[in-house]
C-alpha positions in Angstrom: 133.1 111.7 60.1 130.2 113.9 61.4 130.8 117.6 62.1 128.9 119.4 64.8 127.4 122.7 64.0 130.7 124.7 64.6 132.6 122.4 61.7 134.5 120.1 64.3 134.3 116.6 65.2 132.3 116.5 68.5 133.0 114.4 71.5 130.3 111.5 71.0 127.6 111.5 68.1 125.2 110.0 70.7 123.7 112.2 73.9 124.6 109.5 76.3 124.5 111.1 79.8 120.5 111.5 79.2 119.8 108.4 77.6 121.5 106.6 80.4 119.7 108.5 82.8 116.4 107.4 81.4 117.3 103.8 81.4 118.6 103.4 84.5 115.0 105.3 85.7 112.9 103.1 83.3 115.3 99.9 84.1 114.9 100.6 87.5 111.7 100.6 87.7 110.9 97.6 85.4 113.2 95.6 87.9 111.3 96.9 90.9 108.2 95.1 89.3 110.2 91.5 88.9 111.8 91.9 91.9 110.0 94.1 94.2 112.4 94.8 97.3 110.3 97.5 99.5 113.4 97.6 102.0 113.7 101.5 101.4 112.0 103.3 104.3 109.6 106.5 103.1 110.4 109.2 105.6 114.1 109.1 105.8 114.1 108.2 102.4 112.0 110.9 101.0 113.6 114.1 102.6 117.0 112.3 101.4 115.6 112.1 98.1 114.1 115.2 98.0 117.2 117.0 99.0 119.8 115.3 96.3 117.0 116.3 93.6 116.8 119.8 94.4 120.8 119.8 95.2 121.4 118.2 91.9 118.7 120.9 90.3 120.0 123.8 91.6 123.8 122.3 89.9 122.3 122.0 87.1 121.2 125.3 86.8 124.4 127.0 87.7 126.0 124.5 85.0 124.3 125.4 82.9 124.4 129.7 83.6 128.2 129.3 83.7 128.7 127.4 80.4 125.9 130.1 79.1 128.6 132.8 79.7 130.8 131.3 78.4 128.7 130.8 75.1 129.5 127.0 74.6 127.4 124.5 74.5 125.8 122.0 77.3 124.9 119.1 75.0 127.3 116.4 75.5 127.2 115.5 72.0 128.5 118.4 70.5 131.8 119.9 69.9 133.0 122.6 73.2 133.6 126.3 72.3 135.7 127.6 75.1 137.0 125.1 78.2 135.1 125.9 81.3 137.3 126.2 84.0 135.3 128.5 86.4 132.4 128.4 88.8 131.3 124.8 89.3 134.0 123.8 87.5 136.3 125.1 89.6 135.5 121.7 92.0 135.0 119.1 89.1 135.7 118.5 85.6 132.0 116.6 85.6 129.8 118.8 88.1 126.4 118.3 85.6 127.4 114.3 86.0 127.3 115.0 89.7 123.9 116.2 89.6 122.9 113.7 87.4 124.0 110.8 89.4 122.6 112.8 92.3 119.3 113.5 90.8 119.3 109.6 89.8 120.0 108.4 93.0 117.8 110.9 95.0 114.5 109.8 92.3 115.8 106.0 93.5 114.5 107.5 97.2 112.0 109.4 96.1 110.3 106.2 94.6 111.0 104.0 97.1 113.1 102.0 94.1 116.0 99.4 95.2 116.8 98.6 91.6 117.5 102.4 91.2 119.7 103.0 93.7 121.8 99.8 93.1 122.2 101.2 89.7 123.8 104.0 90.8 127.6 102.4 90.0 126.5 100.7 86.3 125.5 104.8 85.8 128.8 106.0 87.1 130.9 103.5 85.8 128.6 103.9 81.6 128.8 108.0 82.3 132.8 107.4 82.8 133.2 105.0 79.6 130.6 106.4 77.6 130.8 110.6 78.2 133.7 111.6 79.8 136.9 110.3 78.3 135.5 110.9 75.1 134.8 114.7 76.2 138.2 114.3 77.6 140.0 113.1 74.3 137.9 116.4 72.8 139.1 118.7 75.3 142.4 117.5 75.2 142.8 117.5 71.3 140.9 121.2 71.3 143.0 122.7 74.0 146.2 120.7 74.7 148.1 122.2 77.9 145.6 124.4 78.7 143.4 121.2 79.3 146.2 119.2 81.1 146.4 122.2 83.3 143.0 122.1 84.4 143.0 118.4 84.2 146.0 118.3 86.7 144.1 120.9 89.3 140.2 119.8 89.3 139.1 116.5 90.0 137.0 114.2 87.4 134.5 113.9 90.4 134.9 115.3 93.5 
């Protein structure tokens, strides 16, 4: 059993929602190469793109000021300090997964990428199995009703 620096278990001992996001980029874009598909159109598609990355950005950020004060952590590979229940996530239990499927989808765009955007779902569907009902089995163990509460008001997604 591996601790995290706090002396509990954590959620995952793998960052996952990163390393995902880099394959499905790199993956992408190797797949584009064997089987180029140029059927994304680069005005429409740009300004889309564009605005996803800067939504999914400016998320990020106010993620990552709200956990801040709060003084837990944002790595999804260690144990949680307090549970978050405020500013983003007020609206969803996963708003930085939000951004990052945003971010993912709006880079598909930006690059013109068909293999990208069609893996869009095989990110959703690993960020699900992979990050989030582990962090949910941590939350719940960590703070029982207080986490069902929460659980029972805010959606996973949206």
């Amino acid at each position: 059993m591996t601790l995290s620096t706090n002396g509990e278990r954590p959620p995952s001992h793998i960052p996952w929602p990163p390393l995902l996001f880099i394959v499905v980029i790199v993956g992408g874009r190797i797949l584009d190469n064997w089987l180029p598909a140029p059927w994304i159109p680069p005005g429409p598609a740009h300004l889309a793109g564009a605005l996803l990355v800067a939504l999914g950005l400016a998320n990020d950020v106010w993620c990552a000021l709200t956990l801040r004060r709060h003084d837990t952590t944002i790595l999804p590979h260690r144990a949680v300090a307090t549970l978050v229940t405020s500013g983003p996530y007020r609206y969803s239990r996963n708003p930085i997964y939000i951004s990052e499927l945003a971010l993912t989808l709006g880079a598909g765009l930006l690059l013109r990428s068909p293999a990208i955007v069609l893996l869009i779902p095989v990110l959703f569907f690993a960020l699900t199995k992979l990050a989030i009902e582990p962090e949910e089995r941590h939350l719940r163990e960590k703070f029982g009703e207080a986490f069902e509460r929460f659980r029972a008001r805010t959606p996973r997604w949206l």
